[in-house]
N, C-alpha and C positions, 0 to 999 in steps of 0.2 A: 780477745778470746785466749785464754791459757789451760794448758793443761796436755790431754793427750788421747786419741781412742784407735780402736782397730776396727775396719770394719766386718761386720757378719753377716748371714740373710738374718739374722733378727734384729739387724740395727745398726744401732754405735756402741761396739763393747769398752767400757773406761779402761783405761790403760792401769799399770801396775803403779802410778804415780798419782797418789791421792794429795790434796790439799789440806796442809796443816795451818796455814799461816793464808790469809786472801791475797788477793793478785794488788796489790799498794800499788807497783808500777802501772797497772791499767786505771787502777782507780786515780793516780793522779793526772794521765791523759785524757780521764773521763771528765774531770771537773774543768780541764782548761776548753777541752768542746764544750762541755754545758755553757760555761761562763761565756763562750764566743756565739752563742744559740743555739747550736745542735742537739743533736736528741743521739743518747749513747744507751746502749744495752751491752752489761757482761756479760760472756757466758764460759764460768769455770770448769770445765768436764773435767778435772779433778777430784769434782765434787759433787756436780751434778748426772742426771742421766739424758740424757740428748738424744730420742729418737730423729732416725734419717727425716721423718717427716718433717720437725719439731725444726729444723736446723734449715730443711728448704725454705720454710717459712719467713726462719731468720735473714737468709742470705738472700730471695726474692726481694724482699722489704728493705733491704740495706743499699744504702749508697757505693759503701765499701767495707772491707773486713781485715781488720789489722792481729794479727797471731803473734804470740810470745813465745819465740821459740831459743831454749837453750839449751846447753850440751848434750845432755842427758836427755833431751824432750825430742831431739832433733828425728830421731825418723817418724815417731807418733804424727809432728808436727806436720810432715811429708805427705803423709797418709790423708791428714786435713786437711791441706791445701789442695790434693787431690779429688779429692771428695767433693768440696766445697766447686773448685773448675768444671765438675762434672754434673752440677746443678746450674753454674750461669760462668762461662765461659771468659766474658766480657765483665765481670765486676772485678774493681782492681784491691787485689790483695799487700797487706804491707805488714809488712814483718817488722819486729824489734825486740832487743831482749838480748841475754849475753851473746849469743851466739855473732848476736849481730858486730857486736864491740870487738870483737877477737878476731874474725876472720870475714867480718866486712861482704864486701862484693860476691866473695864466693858463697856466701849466705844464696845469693840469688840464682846461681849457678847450682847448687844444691837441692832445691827447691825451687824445681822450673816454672812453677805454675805462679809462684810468686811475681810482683811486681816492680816493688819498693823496698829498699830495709834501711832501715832508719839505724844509724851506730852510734847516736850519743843521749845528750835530755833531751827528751821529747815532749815536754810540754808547750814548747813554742814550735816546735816541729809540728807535730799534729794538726795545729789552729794552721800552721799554714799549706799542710798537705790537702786538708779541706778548702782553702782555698782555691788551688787547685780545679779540684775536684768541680769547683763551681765555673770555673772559666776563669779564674780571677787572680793568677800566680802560677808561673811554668816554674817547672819541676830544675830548671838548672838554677833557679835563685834562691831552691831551700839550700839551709843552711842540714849539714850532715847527715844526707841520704844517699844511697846507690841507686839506679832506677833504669830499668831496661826501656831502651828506644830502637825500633828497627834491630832487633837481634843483637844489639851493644848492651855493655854495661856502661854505663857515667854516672858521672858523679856529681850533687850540686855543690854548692857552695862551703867554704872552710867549717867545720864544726863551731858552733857556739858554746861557751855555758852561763849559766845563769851565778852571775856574779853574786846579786841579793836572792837567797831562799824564802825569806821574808814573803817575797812577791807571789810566790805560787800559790794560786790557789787550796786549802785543804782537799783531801781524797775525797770523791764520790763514795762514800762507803754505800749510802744507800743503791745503789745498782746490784750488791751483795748482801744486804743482811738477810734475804732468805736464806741463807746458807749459815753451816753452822760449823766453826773454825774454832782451832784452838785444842784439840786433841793432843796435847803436845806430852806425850807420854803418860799412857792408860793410868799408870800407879798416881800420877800427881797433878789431878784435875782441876784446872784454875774459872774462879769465877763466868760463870756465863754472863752474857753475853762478852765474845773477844773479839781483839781487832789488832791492830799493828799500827805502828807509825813511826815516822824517821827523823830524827831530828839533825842530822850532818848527813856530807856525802862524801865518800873519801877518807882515805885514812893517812895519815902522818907517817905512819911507820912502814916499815919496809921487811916482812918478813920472807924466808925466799919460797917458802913453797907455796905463797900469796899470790893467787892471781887477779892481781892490783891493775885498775883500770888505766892507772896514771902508766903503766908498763907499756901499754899500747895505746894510749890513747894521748901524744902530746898538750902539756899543759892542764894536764886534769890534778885537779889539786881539793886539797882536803877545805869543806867550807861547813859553817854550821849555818842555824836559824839562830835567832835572838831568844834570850830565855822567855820573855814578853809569848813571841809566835808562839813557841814550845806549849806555855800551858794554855793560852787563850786555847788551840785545838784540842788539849787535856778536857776543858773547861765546856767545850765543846759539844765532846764524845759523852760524858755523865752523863747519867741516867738513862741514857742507851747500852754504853757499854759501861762492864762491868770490870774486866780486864783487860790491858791493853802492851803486849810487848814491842818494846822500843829496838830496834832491828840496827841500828847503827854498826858499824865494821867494830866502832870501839867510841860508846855514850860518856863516857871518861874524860876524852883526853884534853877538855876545858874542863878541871877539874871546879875554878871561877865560877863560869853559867851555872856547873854543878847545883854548886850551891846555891846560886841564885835562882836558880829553878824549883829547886827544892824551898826555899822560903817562901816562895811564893806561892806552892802548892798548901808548904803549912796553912800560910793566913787565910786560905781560901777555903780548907778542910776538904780537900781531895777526896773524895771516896770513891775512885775506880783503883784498883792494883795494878801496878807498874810491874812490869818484869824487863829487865835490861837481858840481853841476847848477846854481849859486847860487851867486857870491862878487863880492863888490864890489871894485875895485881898490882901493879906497883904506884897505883892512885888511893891503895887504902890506907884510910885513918881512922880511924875509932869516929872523931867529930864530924867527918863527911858519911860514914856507915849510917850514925847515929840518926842523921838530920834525915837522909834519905828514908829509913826504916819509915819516920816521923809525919814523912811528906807521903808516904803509901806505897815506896817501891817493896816489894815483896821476893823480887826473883832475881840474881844476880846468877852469867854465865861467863867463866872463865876460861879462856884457851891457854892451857896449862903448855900442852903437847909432852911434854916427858919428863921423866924422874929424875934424868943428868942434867949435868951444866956441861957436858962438852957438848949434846946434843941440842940444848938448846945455842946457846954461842953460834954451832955449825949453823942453825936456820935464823940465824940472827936477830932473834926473841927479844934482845935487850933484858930482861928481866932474870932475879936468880930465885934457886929453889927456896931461900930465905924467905923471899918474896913472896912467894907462892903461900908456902904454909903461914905464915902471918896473917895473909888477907882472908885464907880460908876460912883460918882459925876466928879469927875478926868478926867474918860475916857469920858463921854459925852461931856463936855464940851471943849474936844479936838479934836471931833470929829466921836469917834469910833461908829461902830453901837456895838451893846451890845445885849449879851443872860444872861441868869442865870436859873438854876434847880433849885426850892424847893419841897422837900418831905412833904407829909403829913402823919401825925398819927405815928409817932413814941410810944414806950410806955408810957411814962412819958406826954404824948401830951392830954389835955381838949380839948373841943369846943376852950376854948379863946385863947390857944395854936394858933389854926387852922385859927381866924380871925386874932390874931397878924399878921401870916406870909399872911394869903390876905392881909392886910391892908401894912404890908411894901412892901412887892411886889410893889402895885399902888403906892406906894409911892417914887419910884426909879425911875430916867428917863431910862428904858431900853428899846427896839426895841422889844424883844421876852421873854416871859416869858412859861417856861415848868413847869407844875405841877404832881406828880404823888405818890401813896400813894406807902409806904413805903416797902421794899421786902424784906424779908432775903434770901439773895444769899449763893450759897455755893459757899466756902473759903474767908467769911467774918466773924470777927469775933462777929458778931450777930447771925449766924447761927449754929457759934459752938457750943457758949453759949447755944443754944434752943436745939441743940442737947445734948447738957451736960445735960440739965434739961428735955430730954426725951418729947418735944414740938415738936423736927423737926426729921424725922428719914434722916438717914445718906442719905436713897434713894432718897428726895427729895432736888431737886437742887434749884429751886424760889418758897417762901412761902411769902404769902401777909401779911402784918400786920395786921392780922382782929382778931375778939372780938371771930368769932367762933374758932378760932383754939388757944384763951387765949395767941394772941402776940399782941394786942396791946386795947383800950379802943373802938373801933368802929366795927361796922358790917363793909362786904364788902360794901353794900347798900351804908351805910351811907359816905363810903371813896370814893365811887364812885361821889356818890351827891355833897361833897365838892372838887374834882376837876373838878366837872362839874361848879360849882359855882367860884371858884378860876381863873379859864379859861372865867367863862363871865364877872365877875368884872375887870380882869385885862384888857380885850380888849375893851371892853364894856363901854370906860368913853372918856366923851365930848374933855379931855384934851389929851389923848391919837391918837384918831382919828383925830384931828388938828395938832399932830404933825406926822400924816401920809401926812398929806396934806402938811406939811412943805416939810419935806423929801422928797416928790415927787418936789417940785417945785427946793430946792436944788442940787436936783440930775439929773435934766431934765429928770426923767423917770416917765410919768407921768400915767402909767402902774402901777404904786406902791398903788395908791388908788384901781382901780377896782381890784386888786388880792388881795390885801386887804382885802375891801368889799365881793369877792367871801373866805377868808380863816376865819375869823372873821363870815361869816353864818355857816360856815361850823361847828364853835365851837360851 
């Protein structure tokens, strides 16, 4: 179950956190139950609408009910497990999800009604918490879970991870294709039917306002699938789905499989669209751009973060603005549509800091630009640091980078005000809105403008 509602006397009201992208981590805890015989049901209230009745139903019928809860979801989630206690008392609830990774045990402490939470991969966790469940496996021999016993928290077994990805079963997506995902920005409507999928876990690099699992979670280390797995579940998904974004931290960074993924999508003639979510600039080339356009990827997203090079260096990017504008220029002019993140207000960041990166922003041919001021996450190593220096206490999980709380040079106000301003500069120019009208005529959709014009009021 993921997502989030509050309750009302007329029900289950959805929370303000709708589903763009499907639950992939439940769906891959769903296929390792099927695989082991179980019978799994999703249910996204993200997305869906979930009357009180509709949900006792659920929860009477179930053996147990596992909840995705993460930072931002965490008191919605509360409110769930609430709810859910208050239809059957006695069925055991199990939590997973970032929250679980970051602050562990106190997850259950948190959420008292919970029972279990699970802190690492849980596909071989699940198969053995049902175990469990059946009489057939006590709770101190799973591997990486918390789990209340007599009023205690304990702990089982040292965390696993799954060395070969290879091995996992592909996602249950069918548990969710009645739902309809992929909304991923009104103006630029991607193929129906969509879906997601991951090809690595983990990433290589180390930037600091990264809240990197490998931070908190000993020996977590960056692993991929084989180009082989990758498209067999490509190969898969056709003809069901039409569009599919590749979620990896950064799909790049075997530039190698790259390619070999992509030849093999050529000789196969791929026809679903690929959108990478995750690519570094400094893996572009012209003959890897090329091959991939070739092979059907269509959407490449950059995490730029700012217009300086001291600011990047300070969050230790590895990458320079050279860089940046190269791959850009590269991928538009091949064709891709194109996103990129930049942060504002880091500490080291002025005012001119802040128009440098407006002004490179506008100054990129990209489709989507995201702005947002700067967060110290916990298990980044910006948050530890603030913690070291008695700025962040351990209990807070996302701290903004603002002048009241002495993490960075601006009021909240003032961080507000400049991504309000950063968001109407960059959409807000003669040459950009022309090449919405380009795009629309190139693309025969010429829907592209009025949602446009409706998401562009909207900023």
């Amino acid at each position: 179950m993921t997502g989030g509602w509050t309750s009302s006397d007329s029900g289950l009201k959805i929370s303000n956190k709708s589903s763009i992208f499907p639950p992939l981590g439940l769906e891959y805890l769903a296929a390792s139950l099927e695989k082991a015989g179980h019978e799994v049901k999703i249910i996204d209230v993200g997305i869906e609408n979930i009357s009180h009745q509709q949900l006792r139903k659920i929860v009477t019928s179930s053996d147990a009910v596992g909840i995705s809860v993460e930072i931002d979801t965490y008191p919605f989630v509360k409110e769930i497990s609430d709810t859910i206690n208050e239809i059957d008392p006695d069925i055991p609830q199990i939590l997973g999800g970032s929250n679980c990774y970051y602050i562990k045990q106190k997850t259950l402490t948190d959420i008292p009604n919970a029972d279990i939470c699970c802190y690492g991969e849980g596909e071989q966790t699940i198969v053995d918490l049902a175990k469990f469940l059946k009489g057939d496996k006590k709770l101190s021999d799973i591997n990486g879970i918390y789990y209340k016993e007599n009023n205690h928290i304990k702990s089982g077994k040292t965390l696993k991870f799954i060395k070969d990805l290879d091995t996992i079963p592909f996602p249950s997506r069918h548990l969710v294709e009645k739902n309809e995902y992929g909304k991923f920005m009104n103006a630029y409507p991607f193929k129906k039917k969509f879906t997601t999928l991951i090809s690595s876990r983990g990433c290589p690099f180390k930037c600091r306002f990264c809240a990197r699992l490998s931070n908190v979670i000993p020996n977590y280390g960056y692993r991929e699938r084989s180009a082989e797995n990758v498209v067999k579940e490509i190969e898969e998904i056709s003809g069901k789905y039409r569009s599919a974004m590749i979620v990896d931290d950064n799909f790049l960074v075997n530039v190698k499989r790259a390619h070999k993924i992509c030849d093999m999508l050529i000789e196969r003639k791929n026809e679903v669209d690929l959108l990478v979510m995750g690519a570094r600039v400094d893996t572009a080339t012209r003959e890897l751009y090329t091959k991939m356009k070739k092979a059907g990827f269509r959407y490449l997203g950059f995490g730029i973060e700012s217009g300086n090079q001291d600011v990047l260096d300070y969050y230790n990017k590895n990458i320079t603005l050279k860089q940046v504008r190269k791959a850009v220029n590269l991928a538009s002019e091949l064709g891709f549509l194109l996103s990129a993140t930049f942060i504002l207000g880091s500490p080291i960041e002025t005012r001119q800091h802040i128009e440098n990166t407006i002004n490179f922003a506008c100054s990129l041919p990209l489709d989507v630009a995201f702005f947002g001021g700067l967060l110290y996450q916990m298990g980044s190593d910006m948050w530890a640091e603030a913690v070291n220096n008695r700025l962040i206490s351990e209990d807070e999980e996302m701290v903004p980078a603002i002048k009241e709380r002495n993490l960075g040079n601006f009021t909240e106000k003032e961080i507000q005000e400049f991504t309000k301003e950063a968001f109407r500069r960059f959409y807000v120019r003669p040459v950009f809105l022309l090449s919405r009208v380009y795009r629309a005529f190139e693309r025969r959709d010429y829907g592209l403008v009025t949602r446009g014009f409706h998401y562009m009021t909207g900023i």
